[in-house]
Backbone as XML, in Angstrom:
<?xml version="1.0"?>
<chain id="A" units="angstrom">
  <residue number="1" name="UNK">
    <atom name="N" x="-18.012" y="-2.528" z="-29.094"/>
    <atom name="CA" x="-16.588" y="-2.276" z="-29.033"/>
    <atom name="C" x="-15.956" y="-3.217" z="-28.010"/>
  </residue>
  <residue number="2" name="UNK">
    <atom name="N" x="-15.160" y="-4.139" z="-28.716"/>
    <atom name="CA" x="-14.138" y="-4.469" z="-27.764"/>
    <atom name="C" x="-13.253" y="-4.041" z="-26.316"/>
  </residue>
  <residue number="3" name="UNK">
    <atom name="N" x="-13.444" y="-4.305" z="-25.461"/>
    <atom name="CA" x="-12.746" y="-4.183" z="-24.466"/>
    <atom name="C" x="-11.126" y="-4.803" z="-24.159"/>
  </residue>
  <residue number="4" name="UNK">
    <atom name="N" x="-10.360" y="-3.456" z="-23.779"/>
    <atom name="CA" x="-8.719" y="-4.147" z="-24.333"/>
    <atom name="C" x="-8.252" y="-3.796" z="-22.987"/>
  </residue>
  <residue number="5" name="UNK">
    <atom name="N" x="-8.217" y="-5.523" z="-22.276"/>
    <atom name="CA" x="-7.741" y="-5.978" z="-21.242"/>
    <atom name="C" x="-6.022" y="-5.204" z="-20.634"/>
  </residue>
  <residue number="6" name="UNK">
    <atom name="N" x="-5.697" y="-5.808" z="-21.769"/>
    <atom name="CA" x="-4.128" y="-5.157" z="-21.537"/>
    <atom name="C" x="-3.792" y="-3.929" z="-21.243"/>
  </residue>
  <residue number="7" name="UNK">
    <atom name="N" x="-4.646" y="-3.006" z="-22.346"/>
    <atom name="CA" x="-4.147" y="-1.535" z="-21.625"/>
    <atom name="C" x="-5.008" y="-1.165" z="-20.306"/>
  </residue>
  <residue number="8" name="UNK">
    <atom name="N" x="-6.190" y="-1.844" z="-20.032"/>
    <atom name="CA" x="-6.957" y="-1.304" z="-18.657"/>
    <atom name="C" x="-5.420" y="-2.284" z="-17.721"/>
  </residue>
  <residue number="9" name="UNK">
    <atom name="N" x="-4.876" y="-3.185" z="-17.755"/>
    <atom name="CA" x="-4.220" y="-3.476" z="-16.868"/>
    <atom name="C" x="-3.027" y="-2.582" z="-16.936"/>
  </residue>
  <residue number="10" name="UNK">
    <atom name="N" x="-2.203" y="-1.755" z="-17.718"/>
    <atom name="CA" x="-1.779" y="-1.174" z="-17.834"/>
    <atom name="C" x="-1.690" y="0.145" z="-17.521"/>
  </residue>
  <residue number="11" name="UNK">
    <atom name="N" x="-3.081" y="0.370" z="-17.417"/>
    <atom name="CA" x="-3.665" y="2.177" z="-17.041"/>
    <atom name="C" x="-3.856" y="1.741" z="-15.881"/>
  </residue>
  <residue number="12" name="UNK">
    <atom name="N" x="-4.336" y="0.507" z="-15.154"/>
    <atom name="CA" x="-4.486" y="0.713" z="-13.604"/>
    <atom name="C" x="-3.823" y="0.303" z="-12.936"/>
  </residue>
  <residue number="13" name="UNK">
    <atom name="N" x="-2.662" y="-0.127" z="-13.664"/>
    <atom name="CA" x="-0.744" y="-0.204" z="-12.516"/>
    <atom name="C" x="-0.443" y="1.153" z="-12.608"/>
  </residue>
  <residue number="14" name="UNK">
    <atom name="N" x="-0.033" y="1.909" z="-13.768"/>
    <atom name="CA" x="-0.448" y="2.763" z="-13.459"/>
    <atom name="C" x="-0.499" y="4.381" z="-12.568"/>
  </residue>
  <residue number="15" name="UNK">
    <atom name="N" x="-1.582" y="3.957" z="-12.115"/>
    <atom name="CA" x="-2.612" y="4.514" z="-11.340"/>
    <atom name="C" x="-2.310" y="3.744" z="-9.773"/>
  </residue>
  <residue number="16" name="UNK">
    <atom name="N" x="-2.290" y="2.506" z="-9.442"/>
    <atom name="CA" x="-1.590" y="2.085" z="-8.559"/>
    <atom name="C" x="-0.137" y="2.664" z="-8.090"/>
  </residue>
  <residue number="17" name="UNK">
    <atom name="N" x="0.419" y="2.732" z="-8.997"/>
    <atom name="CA" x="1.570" y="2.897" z="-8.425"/>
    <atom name="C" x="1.809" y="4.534" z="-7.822"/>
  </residue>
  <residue number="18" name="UNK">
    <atom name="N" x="1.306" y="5.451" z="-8.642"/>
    <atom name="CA" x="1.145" y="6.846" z="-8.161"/>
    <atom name="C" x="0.446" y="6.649" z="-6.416"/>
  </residue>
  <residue number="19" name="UNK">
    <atom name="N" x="-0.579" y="5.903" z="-5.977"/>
    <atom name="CA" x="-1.475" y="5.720" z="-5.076"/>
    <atom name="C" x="-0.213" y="5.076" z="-3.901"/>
  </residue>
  <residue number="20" name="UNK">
    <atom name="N" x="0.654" y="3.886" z="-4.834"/>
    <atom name="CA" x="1.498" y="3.582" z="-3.570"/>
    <atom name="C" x="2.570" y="4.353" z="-3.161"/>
  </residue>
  <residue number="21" name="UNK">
    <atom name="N" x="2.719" y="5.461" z="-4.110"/>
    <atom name="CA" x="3.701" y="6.921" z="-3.701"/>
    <atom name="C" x="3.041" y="7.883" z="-2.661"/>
  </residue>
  <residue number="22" name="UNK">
    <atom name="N" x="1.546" y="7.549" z="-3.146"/>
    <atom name="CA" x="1.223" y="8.851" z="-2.086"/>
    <atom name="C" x="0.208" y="8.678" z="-0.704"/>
  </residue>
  <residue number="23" name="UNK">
    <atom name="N" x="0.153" y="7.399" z="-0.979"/>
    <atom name="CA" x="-0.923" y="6.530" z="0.381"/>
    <atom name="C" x="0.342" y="5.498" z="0.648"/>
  </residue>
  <residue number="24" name="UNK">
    <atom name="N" x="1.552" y="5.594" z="1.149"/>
    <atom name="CA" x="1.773" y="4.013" z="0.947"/>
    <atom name="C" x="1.402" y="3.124" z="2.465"/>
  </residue>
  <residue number="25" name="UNK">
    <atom name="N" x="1.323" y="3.528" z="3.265"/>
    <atom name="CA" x="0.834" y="2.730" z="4.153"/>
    <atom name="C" x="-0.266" y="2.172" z="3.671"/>
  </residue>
  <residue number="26" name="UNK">
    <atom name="N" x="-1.299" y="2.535" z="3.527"/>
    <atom name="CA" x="-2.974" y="1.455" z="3.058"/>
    <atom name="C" x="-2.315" y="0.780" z="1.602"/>
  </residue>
  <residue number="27" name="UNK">
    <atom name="N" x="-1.210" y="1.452" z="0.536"/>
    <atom name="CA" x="-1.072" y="0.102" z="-0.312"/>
    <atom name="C" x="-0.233" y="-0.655" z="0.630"/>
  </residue>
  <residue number="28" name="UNK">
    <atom name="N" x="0.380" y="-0.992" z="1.010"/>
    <atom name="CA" x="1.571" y="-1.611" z="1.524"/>
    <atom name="C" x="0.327" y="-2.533" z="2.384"/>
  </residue>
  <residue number="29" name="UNK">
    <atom name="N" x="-0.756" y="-2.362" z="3.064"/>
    <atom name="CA" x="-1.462" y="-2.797" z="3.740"/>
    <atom name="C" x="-2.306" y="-3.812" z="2.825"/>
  </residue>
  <residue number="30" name="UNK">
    <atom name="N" x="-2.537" y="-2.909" z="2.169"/>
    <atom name="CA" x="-3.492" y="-4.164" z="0.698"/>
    <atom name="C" x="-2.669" y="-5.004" z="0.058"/>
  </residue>
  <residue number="31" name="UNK">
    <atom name="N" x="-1.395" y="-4.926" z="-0.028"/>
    <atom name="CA" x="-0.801" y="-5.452" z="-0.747"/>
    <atom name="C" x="-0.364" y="-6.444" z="0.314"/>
  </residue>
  <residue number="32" name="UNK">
    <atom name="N" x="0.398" y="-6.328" z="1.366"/>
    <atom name="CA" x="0.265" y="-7.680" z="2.630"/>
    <atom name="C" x="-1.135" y="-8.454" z="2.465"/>
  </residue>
  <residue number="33" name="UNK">
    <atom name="N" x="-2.012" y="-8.211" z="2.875"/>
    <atom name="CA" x="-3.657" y="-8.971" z="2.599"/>
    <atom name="C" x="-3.267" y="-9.311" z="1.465"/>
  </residue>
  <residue number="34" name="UNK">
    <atom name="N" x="-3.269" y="-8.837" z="0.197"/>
    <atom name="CA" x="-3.030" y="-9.614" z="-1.018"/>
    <atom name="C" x="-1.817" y="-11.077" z="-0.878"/>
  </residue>
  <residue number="35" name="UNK">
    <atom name="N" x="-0.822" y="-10.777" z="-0.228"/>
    <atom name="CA" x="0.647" y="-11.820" z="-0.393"/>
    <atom name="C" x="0.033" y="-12.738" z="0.865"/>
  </residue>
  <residue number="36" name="UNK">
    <atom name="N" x="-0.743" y="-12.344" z="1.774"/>
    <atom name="CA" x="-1.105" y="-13.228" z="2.867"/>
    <atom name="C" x="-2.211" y="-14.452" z="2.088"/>
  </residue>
  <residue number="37" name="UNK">
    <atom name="N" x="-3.158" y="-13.524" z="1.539"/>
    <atom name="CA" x="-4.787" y="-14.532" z="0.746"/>
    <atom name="C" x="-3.991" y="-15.171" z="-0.105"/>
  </residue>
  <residue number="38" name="UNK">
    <atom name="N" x="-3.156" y="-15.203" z="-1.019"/>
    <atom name="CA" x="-2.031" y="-15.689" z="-1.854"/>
    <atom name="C" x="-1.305" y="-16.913" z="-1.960"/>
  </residue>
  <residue number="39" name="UNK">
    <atom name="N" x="-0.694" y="-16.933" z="-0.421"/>
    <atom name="CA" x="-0.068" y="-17.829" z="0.218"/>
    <atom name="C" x="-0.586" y="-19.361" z="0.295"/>
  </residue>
  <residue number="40" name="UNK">
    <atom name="N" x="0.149" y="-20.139" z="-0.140"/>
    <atom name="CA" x="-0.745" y="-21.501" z="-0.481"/>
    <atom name="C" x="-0.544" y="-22.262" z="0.855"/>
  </residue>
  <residue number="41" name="UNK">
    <atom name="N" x="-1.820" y="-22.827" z="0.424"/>
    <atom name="CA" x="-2.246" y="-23.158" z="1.853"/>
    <atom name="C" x="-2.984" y="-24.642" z="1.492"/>
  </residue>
  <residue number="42" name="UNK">
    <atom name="N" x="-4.481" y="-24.940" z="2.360"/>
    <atom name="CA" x="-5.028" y="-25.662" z="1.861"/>
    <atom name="C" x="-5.538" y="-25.699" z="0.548"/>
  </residue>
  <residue number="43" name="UNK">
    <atom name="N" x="-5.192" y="-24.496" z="-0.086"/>
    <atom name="CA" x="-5.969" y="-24.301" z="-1.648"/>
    <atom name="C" x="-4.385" y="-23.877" z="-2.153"/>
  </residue>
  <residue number="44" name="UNK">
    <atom name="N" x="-3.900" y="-24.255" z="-3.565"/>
    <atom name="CA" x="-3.161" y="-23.414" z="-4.019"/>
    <atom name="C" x="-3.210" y="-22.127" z="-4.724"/>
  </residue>
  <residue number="45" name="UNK">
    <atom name="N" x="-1.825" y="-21.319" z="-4.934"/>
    <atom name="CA" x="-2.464" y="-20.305" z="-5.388"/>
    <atom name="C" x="-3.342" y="-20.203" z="-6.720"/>
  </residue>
  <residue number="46" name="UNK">
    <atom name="N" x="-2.931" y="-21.640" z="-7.487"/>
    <atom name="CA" x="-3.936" y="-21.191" z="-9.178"/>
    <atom name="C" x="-5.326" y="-21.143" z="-8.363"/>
  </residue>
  <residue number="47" name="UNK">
    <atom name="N" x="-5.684" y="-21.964" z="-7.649"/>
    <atom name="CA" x="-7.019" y="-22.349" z="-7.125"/>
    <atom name="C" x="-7.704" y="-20.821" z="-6.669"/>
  </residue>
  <residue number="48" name="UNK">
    <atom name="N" x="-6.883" y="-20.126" z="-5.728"/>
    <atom name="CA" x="-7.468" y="-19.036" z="-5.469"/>
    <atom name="C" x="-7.416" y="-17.886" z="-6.418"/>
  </residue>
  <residue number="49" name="UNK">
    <atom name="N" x="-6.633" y="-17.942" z="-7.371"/>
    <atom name="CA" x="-7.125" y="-17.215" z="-8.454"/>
    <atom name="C" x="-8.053" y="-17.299" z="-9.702"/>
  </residue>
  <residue number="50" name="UNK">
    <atom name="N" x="-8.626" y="-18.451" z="-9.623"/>
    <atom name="CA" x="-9.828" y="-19.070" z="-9.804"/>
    <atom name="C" x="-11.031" y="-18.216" z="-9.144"/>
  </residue>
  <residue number="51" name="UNK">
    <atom name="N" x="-10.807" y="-18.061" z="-8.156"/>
    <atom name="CA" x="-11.988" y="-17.968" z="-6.779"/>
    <atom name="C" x="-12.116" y="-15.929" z="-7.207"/>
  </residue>
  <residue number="52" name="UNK">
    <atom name="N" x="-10.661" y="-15.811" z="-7.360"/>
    <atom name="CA" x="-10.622" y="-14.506" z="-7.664"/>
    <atom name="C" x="-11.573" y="-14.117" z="-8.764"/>
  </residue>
  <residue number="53" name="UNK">
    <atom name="N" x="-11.172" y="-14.968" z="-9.787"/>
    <atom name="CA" x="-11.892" y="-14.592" z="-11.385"/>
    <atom name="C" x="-13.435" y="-14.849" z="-10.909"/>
  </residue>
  <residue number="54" name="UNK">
    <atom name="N" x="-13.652" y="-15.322" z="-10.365"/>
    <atom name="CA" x="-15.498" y="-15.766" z="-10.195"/>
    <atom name="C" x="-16.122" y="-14.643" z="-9.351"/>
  </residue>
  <residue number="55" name="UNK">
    <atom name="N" x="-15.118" y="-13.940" z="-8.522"/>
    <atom name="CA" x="-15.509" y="-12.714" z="-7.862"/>
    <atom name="C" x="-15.376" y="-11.833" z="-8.797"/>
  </residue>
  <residue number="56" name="UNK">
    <atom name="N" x="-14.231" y="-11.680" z="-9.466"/>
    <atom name="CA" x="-14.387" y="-10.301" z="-10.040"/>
    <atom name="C" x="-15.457" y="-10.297" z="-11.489"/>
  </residue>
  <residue number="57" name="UNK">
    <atom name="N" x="-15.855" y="-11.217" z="-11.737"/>
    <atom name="CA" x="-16.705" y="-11.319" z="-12.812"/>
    <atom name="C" x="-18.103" y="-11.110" z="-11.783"/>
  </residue>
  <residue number="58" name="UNK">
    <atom name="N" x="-18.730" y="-11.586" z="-10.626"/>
    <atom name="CA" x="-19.828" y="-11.175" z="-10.061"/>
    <atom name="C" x="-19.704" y="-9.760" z="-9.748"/>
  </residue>
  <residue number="59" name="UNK">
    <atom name="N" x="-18.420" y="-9.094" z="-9.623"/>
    <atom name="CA" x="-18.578" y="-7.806" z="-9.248"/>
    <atom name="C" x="-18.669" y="-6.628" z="-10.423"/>
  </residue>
  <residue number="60" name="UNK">
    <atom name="N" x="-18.503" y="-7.115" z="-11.512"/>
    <atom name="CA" x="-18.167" y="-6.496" z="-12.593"/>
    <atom name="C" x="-16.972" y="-5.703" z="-12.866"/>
  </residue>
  <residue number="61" name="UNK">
    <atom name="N" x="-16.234" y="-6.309" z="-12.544"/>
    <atom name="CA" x="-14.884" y="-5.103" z="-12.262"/>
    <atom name="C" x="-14.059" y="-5.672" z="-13.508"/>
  </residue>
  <residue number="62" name="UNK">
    <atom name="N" x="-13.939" y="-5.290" z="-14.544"/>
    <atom name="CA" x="-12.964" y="-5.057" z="-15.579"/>
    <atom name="C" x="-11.804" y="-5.181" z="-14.857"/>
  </residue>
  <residue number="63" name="UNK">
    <atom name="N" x="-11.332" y="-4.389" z="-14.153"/>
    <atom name="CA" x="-9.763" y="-3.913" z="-13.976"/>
    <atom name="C" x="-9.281" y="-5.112" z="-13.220"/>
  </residue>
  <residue number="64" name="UNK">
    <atom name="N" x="-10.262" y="-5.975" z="-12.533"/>
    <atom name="CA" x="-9.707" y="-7.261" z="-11.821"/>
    <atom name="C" x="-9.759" y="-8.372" z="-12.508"/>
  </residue>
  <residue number="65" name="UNK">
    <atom name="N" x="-10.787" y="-8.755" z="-13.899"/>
    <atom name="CA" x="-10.793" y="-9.483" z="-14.896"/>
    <atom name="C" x="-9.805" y="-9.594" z="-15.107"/>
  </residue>
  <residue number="66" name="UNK">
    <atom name="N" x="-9.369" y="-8.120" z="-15.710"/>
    <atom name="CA" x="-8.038" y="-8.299" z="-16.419"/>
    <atom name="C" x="-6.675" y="-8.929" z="-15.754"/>
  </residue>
  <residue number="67" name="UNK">
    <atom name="N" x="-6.503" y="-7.977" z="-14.162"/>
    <atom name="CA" x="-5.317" y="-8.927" z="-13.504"/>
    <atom name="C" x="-5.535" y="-10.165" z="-13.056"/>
  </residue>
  <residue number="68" name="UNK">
    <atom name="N" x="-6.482" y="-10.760" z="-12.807"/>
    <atom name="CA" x="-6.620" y="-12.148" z="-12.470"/>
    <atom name="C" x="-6.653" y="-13.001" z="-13.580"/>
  </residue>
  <residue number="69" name="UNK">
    <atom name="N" x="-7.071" y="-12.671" z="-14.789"/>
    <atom name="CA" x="-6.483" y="-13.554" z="-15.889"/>
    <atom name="C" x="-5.302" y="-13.536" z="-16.624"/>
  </residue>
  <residue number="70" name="UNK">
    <atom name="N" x="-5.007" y="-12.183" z="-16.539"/>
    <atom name="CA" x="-3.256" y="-12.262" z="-16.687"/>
    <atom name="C" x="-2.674" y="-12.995" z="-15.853"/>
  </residue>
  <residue number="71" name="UNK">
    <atom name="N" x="-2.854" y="-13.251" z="-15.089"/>
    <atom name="CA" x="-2.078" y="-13.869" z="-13.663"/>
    <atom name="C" x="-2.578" y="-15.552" z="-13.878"/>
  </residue>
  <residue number="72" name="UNK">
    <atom name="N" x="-3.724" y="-16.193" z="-14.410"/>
    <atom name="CA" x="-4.115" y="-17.103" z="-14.334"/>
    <atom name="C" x="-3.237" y="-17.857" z="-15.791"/>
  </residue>
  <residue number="73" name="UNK">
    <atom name="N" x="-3.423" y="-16.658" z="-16.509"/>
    <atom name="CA" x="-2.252" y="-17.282" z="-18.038"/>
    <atom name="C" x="-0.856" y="-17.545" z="-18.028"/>
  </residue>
  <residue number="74" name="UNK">
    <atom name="N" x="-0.283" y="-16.440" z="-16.690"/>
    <atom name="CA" x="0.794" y="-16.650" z="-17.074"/>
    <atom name="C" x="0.941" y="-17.746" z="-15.966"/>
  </residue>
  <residue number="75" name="UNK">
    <atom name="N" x="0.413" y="-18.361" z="-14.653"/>
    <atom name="CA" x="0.024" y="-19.606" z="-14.248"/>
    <atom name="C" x="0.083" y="-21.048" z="-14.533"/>
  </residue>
  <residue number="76" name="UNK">
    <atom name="N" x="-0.445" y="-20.858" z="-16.318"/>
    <atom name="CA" x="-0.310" y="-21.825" z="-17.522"/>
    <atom name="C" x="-2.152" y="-22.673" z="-17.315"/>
  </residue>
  <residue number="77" name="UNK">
    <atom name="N" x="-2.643" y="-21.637" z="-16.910"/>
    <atom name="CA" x="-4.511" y="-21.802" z="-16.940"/>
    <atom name="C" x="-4.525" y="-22.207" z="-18.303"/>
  </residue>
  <residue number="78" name="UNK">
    <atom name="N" x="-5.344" y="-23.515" z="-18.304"/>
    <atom name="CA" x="-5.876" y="-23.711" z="-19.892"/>
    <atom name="C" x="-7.160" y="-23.207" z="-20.388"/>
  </residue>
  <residue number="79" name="UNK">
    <atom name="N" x="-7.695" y="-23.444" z="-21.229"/>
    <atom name="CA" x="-8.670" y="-22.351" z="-21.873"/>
    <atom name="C" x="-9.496" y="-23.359" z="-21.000"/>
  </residue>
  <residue number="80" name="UNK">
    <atom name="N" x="-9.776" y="-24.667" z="-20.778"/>
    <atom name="CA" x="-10.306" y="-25.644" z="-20.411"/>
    <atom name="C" x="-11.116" y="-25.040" z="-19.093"/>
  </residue>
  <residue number="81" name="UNK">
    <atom name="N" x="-9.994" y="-24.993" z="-18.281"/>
    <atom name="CA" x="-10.155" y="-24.519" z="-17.106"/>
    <atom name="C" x="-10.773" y="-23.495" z="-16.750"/>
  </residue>
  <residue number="82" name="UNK">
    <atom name="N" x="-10.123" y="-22.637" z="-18.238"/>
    <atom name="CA" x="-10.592" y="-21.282" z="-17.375"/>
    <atom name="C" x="-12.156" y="-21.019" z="-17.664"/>
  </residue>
  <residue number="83" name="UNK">
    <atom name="N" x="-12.816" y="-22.153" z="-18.545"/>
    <atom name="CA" x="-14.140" y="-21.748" z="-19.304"/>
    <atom name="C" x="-15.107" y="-22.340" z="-18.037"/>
  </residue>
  <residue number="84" name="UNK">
    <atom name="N" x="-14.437" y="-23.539" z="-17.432"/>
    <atom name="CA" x="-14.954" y="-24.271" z="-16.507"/>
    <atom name="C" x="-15.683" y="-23.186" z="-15.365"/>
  </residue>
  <residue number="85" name="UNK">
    <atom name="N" x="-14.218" y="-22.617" z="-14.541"/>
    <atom name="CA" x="-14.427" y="-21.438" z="-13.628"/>
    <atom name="C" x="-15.245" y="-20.026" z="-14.247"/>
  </residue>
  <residue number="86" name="UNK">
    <atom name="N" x="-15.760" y="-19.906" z="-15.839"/>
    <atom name="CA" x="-16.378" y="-19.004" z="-16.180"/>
    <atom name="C" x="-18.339" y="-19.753" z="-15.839"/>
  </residue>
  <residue number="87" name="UNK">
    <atom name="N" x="-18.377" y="-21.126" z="-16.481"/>
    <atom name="CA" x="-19.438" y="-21.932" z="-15.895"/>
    <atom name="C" x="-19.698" y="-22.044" z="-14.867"/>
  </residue>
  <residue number="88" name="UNK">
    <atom name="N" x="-18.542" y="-21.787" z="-13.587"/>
    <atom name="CA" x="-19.737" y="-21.407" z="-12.324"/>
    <atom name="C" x="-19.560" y="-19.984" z="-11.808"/>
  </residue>
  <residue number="89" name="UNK">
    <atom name="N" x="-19.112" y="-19.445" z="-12.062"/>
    <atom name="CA" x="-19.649" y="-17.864" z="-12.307"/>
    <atom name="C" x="-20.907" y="-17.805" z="-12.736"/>
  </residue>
  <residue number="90" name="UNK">
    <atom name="N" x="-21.139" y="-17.761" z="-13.966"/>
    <atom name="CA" x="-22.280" y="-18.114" z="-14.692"/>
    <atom name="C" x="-23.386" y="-18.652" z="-13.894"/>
  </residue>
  <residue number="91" name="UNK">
    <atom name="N" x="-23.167" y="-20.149" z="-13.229"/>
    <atom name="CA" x="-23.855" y="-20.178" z="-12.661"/>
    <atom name="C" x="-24.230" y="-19.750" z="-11.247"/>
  </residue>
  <residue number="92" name="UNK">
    <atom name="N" x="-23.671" y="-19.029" z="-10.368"/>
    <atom name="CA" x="-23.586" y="-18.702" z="-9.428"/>
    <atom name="C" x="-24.042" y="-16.619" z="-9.871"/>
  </residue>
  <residue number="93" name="UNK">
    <atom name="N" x="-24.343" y="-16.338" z="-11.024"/>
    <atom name="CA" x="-24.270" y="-15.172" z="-10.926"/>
    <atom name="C" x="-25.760" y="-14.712" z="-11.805"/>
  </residue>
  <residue number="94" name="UNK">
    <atom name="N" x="-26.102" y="-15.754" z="-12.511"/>
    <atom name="CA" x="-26.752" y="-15.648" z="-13.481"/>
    <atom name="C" x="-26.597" y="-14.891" z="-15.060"/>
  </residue>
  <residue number="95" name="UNK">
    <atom name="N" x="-27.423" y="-14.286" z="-15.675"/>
    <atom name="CA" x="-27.239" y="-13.412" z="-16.601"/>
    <atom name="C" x="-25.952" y="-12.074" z="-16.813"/>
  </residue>
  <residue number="96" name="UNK">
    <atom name="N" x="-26.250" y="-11.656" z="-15.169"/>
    <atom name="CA" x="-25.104" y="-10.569" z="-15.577"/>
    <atom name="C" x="-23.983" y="-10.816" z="-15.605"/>
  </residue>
  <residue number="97" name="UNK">
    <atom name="N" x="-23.707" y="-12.167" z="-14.678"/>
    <atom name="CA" x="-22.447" y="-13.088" z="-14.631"/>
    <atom name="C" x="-22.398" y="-13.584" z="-16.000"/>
  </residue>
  <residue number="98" name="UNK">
    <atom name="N" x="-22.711" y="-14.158" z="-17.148"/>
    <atom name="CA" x="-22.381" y="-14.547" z="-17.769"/>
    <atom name="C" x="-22.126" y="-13.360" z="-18.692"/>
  </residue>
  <residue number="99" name="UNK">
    <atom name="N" x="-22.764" y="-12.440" z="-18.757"/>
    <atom name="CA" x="-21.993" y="-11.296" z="-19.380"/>
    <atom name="C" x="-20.819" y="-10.545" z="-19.624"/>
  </residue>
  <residue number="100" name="UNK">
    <atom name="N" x="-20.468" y="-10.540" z="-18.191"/>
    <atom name="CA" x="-18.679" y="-10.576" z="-17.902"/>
    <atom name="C" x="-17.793" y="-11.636" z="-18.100"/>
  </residue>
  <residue number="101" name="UNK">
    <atom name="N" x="-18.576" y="-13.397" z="-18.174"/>
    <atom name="CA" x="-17.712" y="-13.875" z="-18.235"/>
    <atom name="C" x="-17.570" y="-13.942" z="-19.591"/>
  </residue>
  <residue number="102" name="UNK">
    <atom name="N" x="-18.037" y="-13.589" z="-20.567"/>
    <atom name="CA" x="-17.936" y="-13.250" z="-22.285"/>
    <atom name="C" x="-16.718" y="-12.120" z="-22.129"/>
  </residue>
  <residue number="103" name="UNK">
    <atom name="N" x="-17.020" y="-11.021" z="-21.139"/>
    <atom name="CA" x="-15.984" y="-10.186" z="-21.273"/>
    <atom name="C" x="-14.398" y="-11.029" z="-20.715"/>
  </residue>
  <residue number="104" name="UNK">
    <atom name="N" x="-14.576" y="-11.854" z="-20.258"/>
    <atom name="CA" x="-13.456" y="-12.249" z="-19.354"/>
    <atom name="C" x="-13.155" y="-13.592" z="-20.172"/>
  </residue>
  <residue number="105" name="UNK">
    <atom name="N" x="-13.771" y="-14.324" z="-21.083"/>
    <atom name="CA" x="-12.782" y="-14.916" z="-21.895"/>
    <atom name="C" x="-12.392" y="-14.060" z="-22.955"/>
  </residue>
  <residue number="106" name="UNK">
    <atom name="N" x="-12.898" y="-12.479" z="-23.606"/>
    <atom name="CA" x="-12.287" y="-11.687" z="-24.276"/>
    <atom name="C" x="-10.698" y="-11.826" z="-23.742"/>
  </residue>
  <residue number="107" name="UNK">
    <atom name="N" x="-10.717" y="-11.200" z="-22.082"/>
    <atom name="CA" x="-9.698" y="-10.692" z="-21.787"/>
    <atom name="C" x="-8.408" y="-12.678" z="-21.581"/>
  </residue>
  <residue number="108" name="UNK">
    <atom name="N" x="-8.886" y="-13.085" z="-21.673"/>
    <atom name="CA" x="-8.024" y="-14.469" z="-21.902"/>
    <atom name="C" x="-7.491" y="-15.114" z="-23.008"/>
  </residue>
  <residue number="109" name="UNK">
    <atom name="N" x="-8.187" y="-14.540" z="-23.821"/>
    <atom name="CA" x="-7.632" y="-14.581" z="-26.111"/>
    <atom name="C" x="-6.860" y="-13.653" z="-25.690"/>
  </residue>
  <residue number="110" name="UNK">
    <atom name="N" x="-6.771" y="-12.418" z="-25.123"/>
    <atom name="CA" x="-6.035" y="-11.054" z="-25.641"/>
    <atom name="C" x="-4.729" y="-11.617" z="-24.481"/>
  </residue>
  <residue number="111" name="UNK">
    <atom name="N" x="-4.833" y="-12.139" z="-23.305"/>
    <atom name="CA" x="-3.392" y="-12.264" z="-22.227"/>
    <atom name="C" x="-2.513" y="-13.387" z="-22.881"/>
  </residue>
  <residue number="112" name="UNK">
    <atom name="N" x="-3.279" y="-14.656" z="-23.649"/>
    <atom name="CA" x="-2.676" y="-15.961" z="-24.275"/>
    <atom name="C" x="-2.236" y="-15.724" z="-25.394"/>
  </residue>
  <residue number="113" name="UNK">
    <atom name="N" x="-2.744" y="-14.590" z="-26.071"/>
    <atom name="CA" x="-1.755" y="-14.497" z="-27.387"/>
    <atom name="C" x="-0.290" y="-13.638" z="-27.959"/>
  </residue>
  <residue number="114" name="UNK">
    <atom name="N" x="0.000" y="-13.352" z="-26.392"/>
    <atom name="CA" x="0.988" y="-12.920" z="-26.243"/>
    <atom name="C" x="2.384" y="-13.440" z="-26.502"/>
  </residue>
</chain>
């Protein structure tokens, strides 16, 4: 069975957003760390969302697949690129890494054909 990127990004905003109603200091806190790591610097931001996708594919996390390649598409990431940054995942992760990154060009057909 297919895995459908869009609605897990959908079910876990969400779910976020209830969390930043009722914790909002620690979101408001994650979410600064997020706009700070963000901030282009010596790397730009496509670059670090690159760095993102190669983490969240070693970690197995679906729910970050999904926002970091939404975020990398609407960026204007080419498939090029993004297969590149799935090749060192892959290699940096081995087998189980390349498993997600099958799941994570799923979730890059399903954000680009929008």
């Amino acid at each position: 069975m297919a895995t459908d990127y869009k609605q897990i990004a959908a079910d876990i905003s969400k779910q976020t957003a209830v969390l930043k109603k009722d914790i909002p200091d620690t979101m408001a806190g994650f979410y600064a760390m997020a706009k700070g790591a963000d901030k282009p610097g010596a790397l730009d931001s496509k670059t670090k969302e690159y760095v993102a996708l190669g983490i969240a594919i070693a970690m197995r996390c679906d729910p970050c697949i999904a926002f970091h390649t939404r975020t990398l598409v609407k960026m204007g990431c080419t498939k090029a690129e993004f297969e590149e940054v799935l090749g060192t995942a892959i290699y940096m992760g081995g087998g189980p890494s390349l498993m997600y990154a099958a799941k994570a060009m799923d979730a890059f057909d399903q954000f680009s054909a929008e």
